[in-house]
C-alpha positions as protocol buffer text, in pm:
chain_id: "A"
residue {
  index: 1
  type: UNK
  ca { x: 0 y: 0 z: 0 }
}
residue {
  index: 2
  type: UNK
  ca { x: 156 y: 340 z: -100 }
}
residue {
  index: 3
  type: UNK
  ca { x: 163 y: 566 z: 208 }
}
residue {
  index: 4
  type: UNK
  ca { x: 82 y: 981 z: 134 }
}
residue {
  index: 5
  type: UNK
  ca { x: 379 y: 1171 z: 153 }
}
residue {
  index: 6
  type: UNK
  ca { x: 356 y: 1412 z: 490 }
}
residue {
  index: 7
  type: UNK
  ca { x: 322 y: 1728 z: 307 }
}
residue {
  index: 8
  type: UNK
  ca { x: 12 y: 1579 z: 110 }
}
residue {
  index: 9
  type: UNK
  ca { x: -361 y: 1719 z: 157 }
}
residue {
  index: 10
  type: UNK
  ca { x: -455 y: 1403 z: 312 }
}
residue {
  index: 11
  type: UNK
  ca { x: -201 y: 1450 z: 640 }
}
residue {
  index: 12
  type: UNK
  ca { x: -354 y: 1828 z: 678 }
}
residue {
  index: 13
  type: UNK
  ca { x: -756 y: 1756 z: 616 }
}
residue {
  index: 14
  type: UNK
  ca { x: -998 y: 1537 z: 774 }
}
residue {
  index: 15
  type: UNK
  ca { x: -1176 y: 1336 z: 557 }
}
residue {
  index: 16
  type: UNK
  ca { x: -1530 y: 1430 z: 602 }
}
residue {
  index: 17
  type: UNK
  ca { x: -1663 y: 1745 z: 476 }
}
residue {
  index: 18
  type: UNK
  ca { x: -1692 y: 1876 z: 864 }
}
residue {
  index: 19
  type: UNK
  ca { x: -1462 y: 2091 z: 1031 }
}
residue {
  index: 20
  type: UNK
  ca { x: -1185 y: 1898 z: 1226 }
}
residue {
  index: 21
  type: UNK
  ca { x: -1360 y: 1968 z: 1593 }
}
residue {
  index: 22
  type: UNK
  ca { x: -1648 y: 1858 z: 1454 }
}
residue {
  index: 23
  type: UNK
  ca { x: -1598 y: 1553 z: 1294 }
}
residue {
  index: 24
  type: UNK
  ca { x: -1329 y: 1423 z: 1561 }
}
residue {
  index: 25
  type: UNK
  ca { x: -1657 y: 1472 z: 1797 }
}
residue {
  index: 26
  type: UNK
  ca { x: -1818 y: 1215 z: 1602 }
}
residue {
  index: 27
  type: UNK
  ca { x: -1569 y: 990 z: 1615 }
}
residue {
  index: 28
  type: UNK
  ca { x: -1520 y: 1029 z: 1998 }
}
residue {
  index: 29
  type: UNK
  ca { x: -1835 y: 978 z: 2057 }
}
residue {
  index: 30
  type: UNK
  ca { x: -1868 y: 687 z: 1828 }
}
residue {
  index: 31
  type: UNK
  ca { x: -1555 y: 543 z: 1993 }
}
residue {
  index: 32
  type: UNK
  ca { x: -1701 y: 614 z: 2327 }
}
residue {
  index: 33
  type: UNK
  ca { x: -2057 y: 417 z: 2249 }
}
residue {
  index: 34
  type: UNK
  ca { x: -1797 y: 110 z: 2129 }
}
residue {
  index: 35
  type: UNK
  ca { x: -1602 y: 111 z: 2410 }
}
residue {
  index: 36
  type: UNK
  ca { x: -1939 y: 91 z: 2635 }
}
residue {
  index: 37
  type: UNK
  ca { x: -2119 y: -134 z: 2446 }
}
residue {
  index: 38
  type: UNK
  ca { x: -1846 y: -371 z: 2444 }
}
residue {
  index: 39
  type: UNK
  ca { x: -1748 y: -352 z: 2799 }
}
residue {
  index: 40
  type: UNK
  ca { x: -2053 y: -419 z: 2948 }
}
residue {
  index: 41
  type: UNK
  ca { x: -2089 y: -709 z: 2721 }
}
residue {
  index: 42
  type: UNK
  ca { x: -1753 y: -848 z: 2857 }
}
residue {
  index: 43
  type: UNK
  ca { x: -1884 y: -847 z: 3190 }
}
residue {
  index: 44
  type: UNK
  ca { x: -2151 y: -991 z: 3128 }
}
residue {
  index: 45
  type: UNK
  ca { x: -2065 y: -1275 z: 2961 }
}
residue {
  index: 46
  type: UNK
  ca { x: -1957 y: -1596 z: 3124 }
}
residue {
  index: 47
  type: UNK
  ca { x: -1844 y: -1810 z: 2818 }
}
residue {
  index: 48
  type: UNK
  ca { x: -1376 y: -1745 z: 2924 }
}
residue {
  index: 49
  type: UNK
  ca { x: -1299 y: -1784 z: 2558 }
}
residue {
  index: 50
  type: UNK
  ca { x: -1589 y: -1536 z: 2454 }
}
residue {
  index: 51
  type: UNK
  ca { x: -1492 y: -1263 z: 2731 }
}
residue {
  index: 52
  type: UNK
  ca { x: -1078 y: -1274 z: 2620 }
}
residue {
  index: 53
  type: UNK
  ca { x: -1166 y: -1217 z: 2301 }
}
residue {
  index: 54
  type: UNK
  ca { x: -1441 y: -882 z: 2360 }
}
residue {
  index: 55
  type: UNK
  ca { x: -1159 y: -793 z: 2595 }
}
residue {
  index: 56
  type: UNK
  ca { x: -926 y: -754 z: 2347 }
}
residue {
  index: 57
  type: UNK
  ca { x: -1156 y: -573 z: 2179 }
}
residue {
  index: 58
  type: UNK
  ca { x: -1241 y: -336 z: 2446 }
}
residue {
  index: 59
  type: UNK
  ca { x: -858 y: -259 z: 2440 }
}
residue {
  index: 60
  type: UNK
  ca { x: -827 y: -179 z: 2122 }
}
residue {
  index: 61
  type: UNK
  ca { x: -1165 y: 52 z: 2146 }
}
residue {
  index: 62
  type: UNK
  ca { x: -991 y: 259 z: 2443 }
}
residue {
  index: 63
  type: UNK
  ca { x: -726 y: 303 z: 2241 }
}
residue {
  index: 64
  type: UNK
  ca { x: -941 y: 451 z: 1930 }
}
residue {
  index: 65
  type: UNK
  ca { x: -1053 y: 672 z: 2230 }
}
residue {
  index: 66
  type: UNK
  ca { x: -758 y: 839 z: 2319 }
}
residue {
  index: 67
  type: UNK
  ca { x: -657 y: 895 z: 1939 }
}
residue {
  index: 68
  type: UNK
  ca { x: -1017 y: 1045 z: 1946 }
}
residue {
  index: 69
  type: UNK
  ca { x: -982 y: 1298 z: 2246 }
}
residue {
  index: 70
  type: UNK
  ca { x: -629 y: 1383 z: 2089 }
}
residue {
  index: 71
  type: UNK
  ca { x: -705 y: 1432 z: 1751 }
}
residue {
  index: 72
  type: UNK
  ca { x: -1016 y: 1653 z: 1923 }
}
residue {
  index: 73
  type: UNK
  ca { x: -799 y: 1861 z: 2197 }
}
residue {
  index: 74
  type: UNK
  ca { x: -548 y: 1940 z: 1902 }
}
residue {
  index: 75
  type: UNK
  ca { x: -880 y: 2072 z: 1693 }
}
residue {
  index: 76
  type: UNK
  ca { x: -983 y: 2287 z: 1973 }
}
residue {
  index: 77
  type: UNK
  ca { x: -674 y: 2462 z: 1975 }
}
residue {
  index: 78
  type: UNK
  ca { x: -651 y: 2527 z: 1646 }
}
residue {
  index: 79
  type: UNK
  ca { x: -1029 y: 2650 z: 1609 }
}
residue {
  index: 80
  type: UNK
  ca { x: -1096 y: 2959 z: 1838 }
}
residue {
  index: 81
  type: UNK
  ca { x: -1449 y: 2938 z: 1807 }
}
residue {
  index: 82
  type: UNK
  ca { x: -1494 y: 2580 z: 1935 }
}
residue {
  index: 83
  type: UNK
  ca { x: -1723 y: 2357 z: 1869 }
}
residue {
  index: 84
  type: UNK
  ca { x: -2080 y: 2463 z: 1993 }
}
residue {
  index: 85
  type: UNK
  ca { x: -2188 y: 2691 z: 1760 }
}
residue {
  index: 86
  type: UNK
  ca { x: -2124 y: 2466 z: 1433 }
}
residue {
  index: 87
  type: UNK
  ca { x: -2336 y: 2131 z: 1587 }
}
residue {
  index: 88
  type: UNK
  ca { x: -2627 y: 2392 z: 1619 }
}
residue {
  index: 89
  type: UNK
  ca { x: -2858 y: 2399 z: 1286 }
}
residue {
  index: 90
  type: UNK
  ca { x: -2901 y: 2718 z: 1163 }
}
residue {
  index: 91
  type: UNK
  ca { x: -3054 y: 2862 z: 824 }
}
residue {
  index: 92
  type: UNK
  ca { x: -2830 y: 2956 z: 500 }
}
């Protein structure tokens, strides 16, 4: 897989068509729904095998958490005006 050179649009630009706080609020929150889902499910399952293997995944869902709250912190510093006002609807 060819890997965008640092410098490239793709390294400075989300990917959705959402401003940076915005979208990495959406994934945090995403993230943060995974994470509980899955570890409640881990405790409440009694099957060993099945609750190694949602732990696992539980780990790796905290982990996509903290990427989220990073990649959101570093947004909110960049972006003076936060992220309120552009989550509420407003008329063009």
């Amino acid at each position: 897989m060819r890997r965008a050179p640092n410098n490239s649009i793709s390294r400075r630009r989300f990917a959705l068509p959402l401003k940076s706080a915005v979208a990495a609020l959406f994934c945090m929150m995403s993230e943060g729904l995974g994470y509980a889902f899955l570890a409640h499910l881990r405790d409440a399952t009694a099957d060993a095998g099945f609750k190694q293997l949602i732990a696992e995944h539980v780990d790796d869902e905290a982990n996509h958490l903290r990427v989220s709250m990073t990649v959101l912190r570093r947004s909110l510093e960049k972006e003076s005006a936060g992220v309120l006002i552009d989550l509420i609807p407003h008329p063009k």
